[in-house]
C-alpha positions as CSV (number, residue, x, y, z in Angstrom):
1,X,172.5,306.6,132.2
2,X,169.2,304.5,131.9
3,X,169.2,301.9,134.5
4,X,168.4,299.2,131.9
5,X,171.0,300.3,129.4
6,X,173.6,299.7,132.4
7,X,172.6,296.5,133.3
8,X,172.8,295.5,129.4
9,X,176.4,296.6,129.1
10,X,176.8,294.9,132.8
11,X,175.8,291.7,131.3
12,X,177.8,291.9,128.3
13,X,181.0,292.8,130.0
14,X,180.9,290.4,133.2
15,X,179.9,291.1,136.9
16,X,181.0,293.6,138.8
17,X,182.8,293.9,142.1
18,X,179.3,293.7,143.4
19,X,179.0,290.1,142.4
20,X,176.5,289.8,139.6
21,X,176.3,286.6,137.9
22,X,177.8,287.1,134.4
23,X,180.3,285.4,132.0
24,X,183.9,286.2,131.8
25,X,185.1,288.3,129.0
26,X,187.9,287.2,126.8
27,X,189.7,288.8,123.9
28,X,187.6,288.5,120.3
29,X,190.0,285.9,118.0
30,X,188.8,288.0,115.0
31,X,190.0,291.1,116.4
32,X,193.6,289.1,116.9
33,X,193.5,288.4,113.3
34,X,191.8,291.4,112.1
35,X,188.6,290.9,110.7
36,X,186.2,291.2,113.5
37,X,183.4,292.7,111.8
38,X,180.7,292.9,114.3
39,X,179.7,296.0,116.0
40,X,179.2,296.2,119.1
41,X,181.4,293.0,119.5
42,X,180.7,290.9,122.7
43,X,184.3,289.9,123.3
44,X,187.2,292.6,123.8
45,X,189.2,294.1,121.0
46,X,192.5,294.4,123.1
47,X,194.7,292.1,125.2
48,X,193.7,291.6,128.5
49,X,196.4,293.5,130.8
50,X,199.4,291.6,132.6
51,X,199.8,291.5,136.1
52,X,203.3,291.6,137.7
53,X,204.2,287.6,138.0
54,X,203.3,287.7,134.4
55,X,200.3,286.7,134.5
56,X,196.9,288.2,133.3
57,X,194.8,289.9,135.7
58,X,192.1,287.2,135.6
59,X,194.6,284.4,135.6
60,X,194.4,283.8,140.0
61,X,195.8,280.4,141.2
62,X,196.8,278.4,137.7
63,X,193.7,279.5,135.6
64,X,193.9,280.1,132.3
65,X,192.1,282.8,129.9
66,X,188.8,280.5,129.8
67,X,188.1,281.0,133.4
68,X,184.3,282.0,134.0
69,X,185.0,284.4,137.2
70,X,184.0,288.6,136.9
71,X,185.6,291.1,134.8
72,X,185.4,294.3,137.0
73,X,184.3,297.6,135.1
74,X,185.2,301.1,135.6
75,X,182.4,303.6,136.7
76,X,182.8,304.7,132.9
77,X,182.3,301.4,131.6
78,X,185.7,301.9,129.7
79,X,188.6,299.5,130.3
80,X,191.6,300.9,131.3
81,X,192.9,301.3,127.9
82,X,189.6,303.6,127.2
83,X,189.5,302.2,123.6
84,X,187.1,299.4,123.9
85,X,183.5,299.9,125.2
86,X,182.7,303.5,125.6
87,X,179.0,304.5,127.7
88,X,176.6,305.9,125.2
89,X,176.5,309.6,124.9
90,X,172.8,309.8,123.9
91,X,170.1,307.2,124.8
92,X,166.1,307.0,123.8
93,X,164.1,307.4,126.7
94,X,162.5,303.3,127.6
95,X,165.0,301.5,125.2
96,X,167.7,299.4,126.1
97,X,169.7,300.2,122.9
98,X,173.0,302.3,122.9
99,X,173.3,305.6,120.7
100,X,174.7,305.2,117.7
101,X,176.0,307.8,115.2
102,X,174.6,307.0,112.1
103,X,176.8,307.9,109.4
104,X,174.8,310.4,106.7
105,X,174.8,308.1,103.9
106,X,172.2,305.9,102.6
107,X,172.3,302.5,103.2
108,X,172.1,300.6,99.4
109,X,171.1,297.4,101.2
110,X,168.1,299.1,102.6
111,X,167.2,301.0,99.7
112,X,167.1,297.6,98.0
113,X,164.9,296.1,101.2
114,X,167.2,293.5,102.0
115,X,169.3,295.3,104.9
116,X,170.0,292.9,107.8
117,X,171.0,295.6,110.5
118,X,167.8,296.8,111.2
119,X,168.1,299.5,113.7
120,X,171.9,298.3,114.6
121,X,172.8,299.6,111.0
122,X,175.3,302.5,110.9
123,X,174.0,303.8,107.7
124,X,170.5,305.7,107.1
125,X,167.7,303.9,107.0
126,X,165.7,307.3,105.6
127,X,165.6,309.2,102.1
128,X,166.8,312.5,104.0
129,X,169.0,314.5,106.3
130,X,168.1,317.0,108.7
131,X,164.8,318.2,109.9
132,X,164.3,321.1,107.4
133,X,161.8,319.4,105.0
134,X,160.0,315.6,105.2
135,X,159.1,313.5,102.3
136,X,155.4,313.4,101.7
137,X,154.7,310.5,98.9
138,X,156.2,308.9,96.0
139,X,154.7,308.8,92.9
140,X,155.4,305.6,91.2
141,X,154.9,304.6,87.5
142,X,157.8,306.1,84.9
143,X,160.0,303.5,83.8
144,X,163.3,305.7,82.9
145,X,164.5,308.5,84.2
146,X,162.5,311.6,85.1
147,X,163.8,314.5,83.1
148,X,160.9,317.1,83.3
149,X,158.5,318.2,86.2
150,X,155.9,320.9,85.5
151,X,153.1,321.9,87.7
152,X,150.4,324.8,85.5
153,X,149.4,327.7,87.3
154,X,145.9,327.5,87.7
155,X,145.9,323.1,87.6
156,X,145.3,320.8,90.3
157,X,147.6,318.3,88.2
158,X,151.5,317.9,88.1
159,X,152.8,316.6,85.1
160,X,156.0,314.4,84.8
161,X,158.3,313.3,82.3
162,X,160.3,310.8,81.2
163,X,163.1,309.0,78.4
164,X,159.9,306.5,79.0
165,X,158.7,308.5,76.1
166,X,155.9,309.2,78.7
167,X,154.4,312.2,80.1
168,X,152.1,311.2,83.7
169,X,149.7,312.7,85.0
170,X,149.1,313.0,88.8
171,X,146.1,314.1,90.5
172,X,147.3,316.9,93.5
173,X,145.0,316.1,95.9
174,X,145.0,312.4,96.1
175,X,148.5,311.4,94.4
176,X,146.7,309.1,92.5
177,X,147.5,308.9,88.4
178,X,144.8,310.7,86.6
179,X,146.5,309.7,82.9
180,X,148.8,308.7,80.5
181,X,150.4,310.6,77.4
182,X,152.5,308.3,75.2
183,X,154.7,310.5,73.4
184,X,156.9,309.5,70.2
185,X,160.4,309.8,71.9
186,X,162.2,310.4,75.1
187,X,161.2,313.4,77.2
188,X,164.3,316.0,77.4
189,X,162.9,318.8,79.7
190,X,159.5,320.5,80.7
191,X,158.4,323.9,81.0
192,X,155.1,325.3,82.6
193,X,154.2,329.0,81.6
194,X,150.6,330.1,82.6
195,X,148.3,327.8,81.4
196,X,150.9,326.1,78.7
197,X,152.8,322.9,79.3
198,X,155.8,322.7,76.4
199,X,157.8,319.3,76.4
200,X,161.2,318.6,74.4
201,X,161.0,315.7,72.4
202,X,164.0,314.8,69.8
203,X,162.9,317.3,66.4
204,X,160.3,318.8,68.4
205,X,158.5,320.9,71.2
206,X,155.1,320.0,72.1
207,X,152.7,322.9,73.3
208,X,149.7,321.8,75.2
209,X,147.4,324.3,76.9
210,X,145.4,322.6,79.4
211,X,142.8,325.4,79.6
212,X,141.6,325.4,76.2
213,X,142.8,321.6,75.3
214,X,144.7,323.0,72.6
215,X,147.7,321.2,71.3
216,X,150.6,322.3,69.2
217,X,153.8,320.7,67.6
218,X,156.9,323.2,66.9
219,X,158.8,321.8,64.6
220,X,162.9,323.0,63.5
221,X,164.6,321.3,66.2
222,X,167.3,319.5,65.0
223,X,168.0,316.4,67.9
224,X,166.9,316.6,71.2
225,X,165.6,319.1,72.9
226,X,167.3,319.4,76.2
227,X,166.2,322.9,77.8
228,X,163.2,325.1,77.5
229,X,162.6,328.8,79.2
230,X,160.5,331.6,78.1
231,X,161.1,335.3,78.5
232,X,160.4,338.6,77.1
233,X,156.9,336.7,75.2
234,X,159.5,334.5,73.9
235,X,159.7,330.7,74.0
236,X,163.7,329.7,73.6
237,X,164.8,325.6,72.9
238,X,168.5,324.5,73.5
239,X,169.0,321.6,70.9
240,X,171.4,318.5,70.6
241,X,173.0,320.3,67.9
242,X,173.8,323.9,69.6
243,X,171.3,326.4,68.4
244,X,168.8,328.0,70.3
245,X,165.2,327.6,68.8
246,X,163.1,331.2,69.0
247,X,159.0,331.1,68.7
248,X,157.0,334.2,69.4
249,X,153.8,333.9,71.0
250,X,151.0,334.7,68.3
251,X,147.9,335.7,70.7
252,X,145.4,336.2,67.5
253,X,146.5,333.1,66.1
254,X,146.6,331.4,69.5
255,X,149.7,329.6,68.1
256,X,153.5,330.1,68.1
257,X,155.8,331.8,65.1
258,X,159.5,331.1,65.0
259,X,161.1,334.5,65.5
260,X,164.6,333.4,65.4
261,X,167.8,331.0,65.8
262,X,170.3,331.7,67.9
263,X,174.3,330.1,66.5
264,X,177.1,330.2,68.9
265,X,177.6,327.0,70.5
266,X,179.6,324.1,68.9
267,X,177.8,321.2,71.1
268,X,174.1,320.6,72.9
269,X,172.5,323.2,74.5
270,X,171.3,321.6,77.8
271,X,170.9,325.0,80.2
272,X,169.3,328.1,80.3
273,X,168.1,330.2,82.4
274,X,166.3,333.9,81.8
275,X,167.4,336.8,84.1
276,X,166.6,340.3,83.8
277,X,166.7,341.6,80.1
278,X,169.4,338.3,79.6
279,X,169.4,335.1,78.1
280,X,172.2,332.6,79.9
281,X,173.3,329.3,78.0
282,X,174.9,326.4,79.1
283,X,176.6,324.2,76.9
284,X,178.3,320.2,76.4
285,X,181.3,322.6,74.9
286,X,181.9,323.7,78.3
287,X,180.9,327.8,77.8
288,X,178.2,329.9,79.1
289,X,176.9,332.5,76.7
290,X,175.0,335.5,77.6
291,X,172.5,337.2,74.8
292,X,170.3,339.9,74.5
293,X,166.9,339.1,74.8
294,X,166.3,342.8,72.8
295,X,168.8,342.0,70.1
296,X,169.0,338.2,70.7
297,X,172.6,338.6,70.0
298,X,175.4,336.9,72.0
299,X,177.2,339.5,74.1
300,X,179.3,337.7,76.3
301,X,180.8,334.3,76.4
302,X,182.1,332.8,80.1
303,X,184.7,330.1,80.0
304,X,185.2,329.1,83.5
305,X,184.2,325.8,83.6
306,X,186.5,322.6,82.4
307,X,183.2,320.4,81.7
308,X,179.7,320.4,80.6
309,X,177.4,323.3,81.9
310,X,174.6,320.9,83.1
311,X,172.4,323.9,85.4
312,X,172.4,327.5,85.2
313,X,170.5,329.7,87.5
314,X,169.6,333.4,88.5
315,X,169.7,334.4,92.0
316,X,169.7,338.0,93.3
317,X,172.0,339.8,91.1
318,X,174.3,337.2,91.0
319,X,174.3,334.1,87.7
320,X,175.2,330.7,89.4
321,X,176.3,328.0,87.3
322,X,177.1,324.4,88.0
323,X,178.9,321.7,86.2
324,X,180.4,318.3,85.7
325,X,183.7,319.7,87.0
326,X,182.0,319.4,90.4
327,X,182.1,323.5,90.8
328,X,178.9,325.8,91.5
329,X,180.5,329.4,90.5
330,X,178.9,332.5,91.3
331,X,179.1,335.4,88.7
332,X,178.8,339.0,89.3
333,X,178.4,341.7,86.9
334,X,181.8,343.8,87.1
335,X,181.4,348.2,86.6
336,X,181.9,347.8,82.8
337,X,178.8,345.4,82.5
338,X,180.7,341.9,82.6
339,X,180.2,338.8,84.5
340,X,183.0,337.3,86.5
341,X,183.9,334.7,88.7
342,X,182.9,335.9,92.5
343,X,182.9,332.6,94.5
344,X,183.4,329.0,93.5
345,X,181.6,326.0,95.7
346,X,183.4,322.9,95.3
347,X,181.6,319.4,95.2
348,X,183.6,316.1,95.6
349,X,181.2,315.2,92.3
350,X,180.3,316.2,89.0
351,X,177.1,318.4,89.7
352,X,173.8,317.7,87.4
353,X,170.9,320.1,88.0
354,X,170.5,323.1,90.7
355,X,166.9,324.4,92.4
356,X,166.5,327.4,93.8
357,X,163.7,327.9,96.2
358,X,162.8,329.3,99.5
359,X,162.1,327.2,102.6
360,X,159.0,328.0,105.5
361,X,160.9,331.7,106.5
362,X,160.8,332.4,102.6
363,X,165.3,332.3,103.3
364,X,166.4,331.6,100.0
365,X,167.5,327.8,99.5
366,X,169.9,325.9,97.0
367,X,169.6,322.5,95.9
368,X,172.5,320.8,94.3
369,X,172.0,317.5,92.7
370,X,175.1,315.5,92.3
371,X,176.1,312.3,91.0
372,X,176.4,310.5,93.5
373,X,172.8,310.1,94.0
374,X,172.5,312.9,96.2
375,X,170.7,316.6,96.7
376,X,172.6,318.9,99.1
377,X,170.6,321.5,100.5
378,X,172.3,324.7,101.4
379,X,171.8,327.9,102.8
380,X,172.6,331.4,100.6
381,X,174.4,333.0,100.3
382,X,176.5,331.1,102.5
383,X,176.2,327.7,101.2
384,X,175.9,326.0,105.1
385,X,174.6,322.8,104.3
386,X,171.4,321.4,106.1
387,X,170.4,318.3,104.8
388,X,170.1,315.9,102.0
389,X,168.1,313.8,99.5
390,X,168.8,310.5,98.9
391,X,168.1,308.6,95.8
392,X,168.3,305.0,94.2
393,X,169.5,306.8,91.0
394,X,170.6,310.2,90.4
395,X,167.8,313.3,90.4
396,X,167.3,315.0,87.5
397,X,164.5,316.6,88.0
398,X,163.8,319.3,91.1
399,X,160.7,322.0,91.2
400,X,158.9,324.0,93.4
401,X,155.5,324.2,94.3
402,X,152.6,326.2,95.7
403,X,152.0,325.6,99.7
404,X,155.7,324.8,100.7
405,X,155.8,321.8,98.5
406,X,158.4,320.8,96.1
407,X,159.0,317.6,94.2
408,X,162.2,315.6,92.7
409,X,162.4,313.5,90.1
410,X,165.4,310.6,89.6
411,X,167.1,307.9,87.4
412,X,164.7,305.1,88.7
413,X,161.8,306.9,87.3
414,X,160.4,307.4,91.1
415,X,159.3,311.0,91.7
416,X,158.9,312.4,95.4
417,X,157.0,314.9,96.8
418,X,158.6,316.9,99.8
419,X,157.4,319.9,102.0
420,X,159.3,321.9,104.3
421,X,157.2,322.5,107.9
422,X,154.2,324.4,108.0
423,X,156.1,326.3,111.4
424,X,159.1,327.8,111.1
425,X,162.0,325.2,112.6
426,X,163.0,326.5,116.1
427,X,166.7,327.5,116.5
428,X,168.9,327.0,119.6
């Protein structure tokens, strides 16, 4: 126990039998009524105990309870009830302030900048949990919610977008905006493939490829386009309306030819993910198809989720999907070729967008964006969670960079840029 520290709680509590000059303690009247709302409290939240002429123990010769003599303390610095004051477990070396448990959830008054508690307050006063990864910047500017984060192979520019009907343009080196792209409608979702950057728009998919400065509009989209992913040389677009958009890279032409639309859904198309020679689709109408990226037909349909398939993603051999219902299953392909349920992860809320990544040991990583305005990071397989990202809004956006460097995106418009530690995070 710091020396300090004990002569802090010393003062607070009264003198001790050594004689220090101090102020009685008496019981808190808001504690008596219930509402005592300060913590620590300087006064004691339980009755002062009776002696045997019925008296209490500081009541010596007719005095009553506002008599100014000592309280004596126990070598603990408990009182005999040992539900008052308790010593701190854990204090900062040269402070005179007790250790307090912070509980892990964001503190709203300090997000807002108006939080009173300072260093007293029992919420975090950070936008993370844990030690695994710190926050670098923020990138300020979008307006509306970030739906789209893209970052070219090849570029030394991240590219963000927005329902701002915006697309930014940040300069990697310096975090400083290099431009502006004013679009004609909300931003859905982003895609970077090689040197391409493809945006959903409602009706359309812009195609801009930042080597040549070529620009192309794909038009058949019906609605907005929620969900872009390209595999097998094919370029697929969930839509507001449930089909699947197909275009076919034309390398003489230097354009894009629609090849093909894929029917099955009965409401938007706002996943997909590509993984091995499959095509997985998550839906509003609660399904998950699988299709053939050689026949582009639908093969399977998986209906184990009770709300909207907002994320799906391939990991391993194993299809994870996440939804509103607030479950992450885990499907695995069965000796006949099907998928089925292998593991479900429960959430306490409706889940919006998962991240897969790996972390400074290249250990595969999870993020799972909830909304509640938060980003659990866990562990696979074994989904042990180590830490979180808070947000003012919730995050929509997540994506991985070169460099240990990854960025989120959220409802406020602010994106962040994070990193996990250049040396690998020492284990007890």
């Amino acid at each position: 126990m710091d020396v300090d520290g004990g002569r802090r709680f010393s003062n607070r509590l009264g003198p001790s039998s050594s004689g220090e000059n101090g102020k009685q303690q008496k019981v808190c009247i808001h504690w008596r009524q219930g509402k005592c709302t300060r913590f620590p409290c300087p006064f004691l939240h339980s009755e002062l105990p009776t002696a045997a002429n019925g008296k209490r123990t500081n009541q010596v010769n007719g005095t009553d309870d506002n008599y100014r003599g000592g309280l004596r303390r126990s070598n603990n610095y408990n009182f005999s009830n040992n539900r008052v004051w308790r010593a701190p477990t854990q204090q900062a070396a040269g402070t005179n302030a007790p250790f307090m448990k912070k509980i892990q959830k964001l503190c709203n008054h300090w997000a807002q900048g108006s939080c009173k508690f300072g260093d007293n307050c029992k919420y975090l006063h950070q936008w993370s949990s844990g030690d695994s990864f710190s926050l670098l910047a923020p990138l300020e500017g979008h307006q509306q919610v970030v739906t789209g984060i893209a970052l070219p192979s090849g570029s030394d520019k991240l590219y963000t977008g927005s329902q701002d009907e915006t697309v930014r343009v940040w300069d990697c080196q310096s975090g400083q905006l290099a431009g502006v792209i004013k679009l004609e409608g909300a931003v859905g979702c982003m895609l970077s493939e090689g040197p391409w950057v493809f945006v959903g728009l409602p009706n359309l998919v812009k195609a801009w490829n930042i080597q040549t400065n070529t620009e192309l509009s794909l038009n058949g989209p019906v609605g907005q386009v929620y969900s872009l992913v390209i595999g097998n040389d094919l370029l697929f677009a969930g839509t507001q309306e449930g089909t699947i958009l197909v275009w076919k890279f034309n390398v003489a032409g230097n354009c894009f030819d629609p090849a093909a639309s894929l029917k099955g859904h009965t409401l938007a198309v706002v996943s997909m993910v590509v993984g091995g020679n499959r095509l997985y689709s998550g839906s509003m109408d609660h399904a998950i198809k699988v299709w053939s990226l050689d026949t582009l037909q639908c093969i399977q349909t998986l209906s184990g989720h009770s709300n909207v398939v907002m994320s799906v993603l391939c990991w391993d051999q194993f299809l994870l999907s996440a939804s509103l219902d607030k479950t992450v299953k885990v499907w695995v392909a069965t000796n006949s070729g099907s998928l089925e349920v292998t593991y479900t992860h429960n959430e306490e809320h409706g889940i919006l967008a998962l991240c897969g990544m790996h972390d400074s040991e290249s250990k595969p990583v999870l993020f799972c964006s909830c909304n509640d305005n938060c980003v659990y990071v866990y562990d696979l397989p074994s989904f042990h969670e180590r830490g979180k990202i808070f947000s003012k809004k919730e995050t929509r956006a997540m994506q991985g960079g070169p460099g240990g460097i990854f960025f989120t995106g959220d409802g406020s418009g602010q994106v962040r840029v994070w990193k996990w530690p250049s040396e690998p995070t020492a284990t007890p």
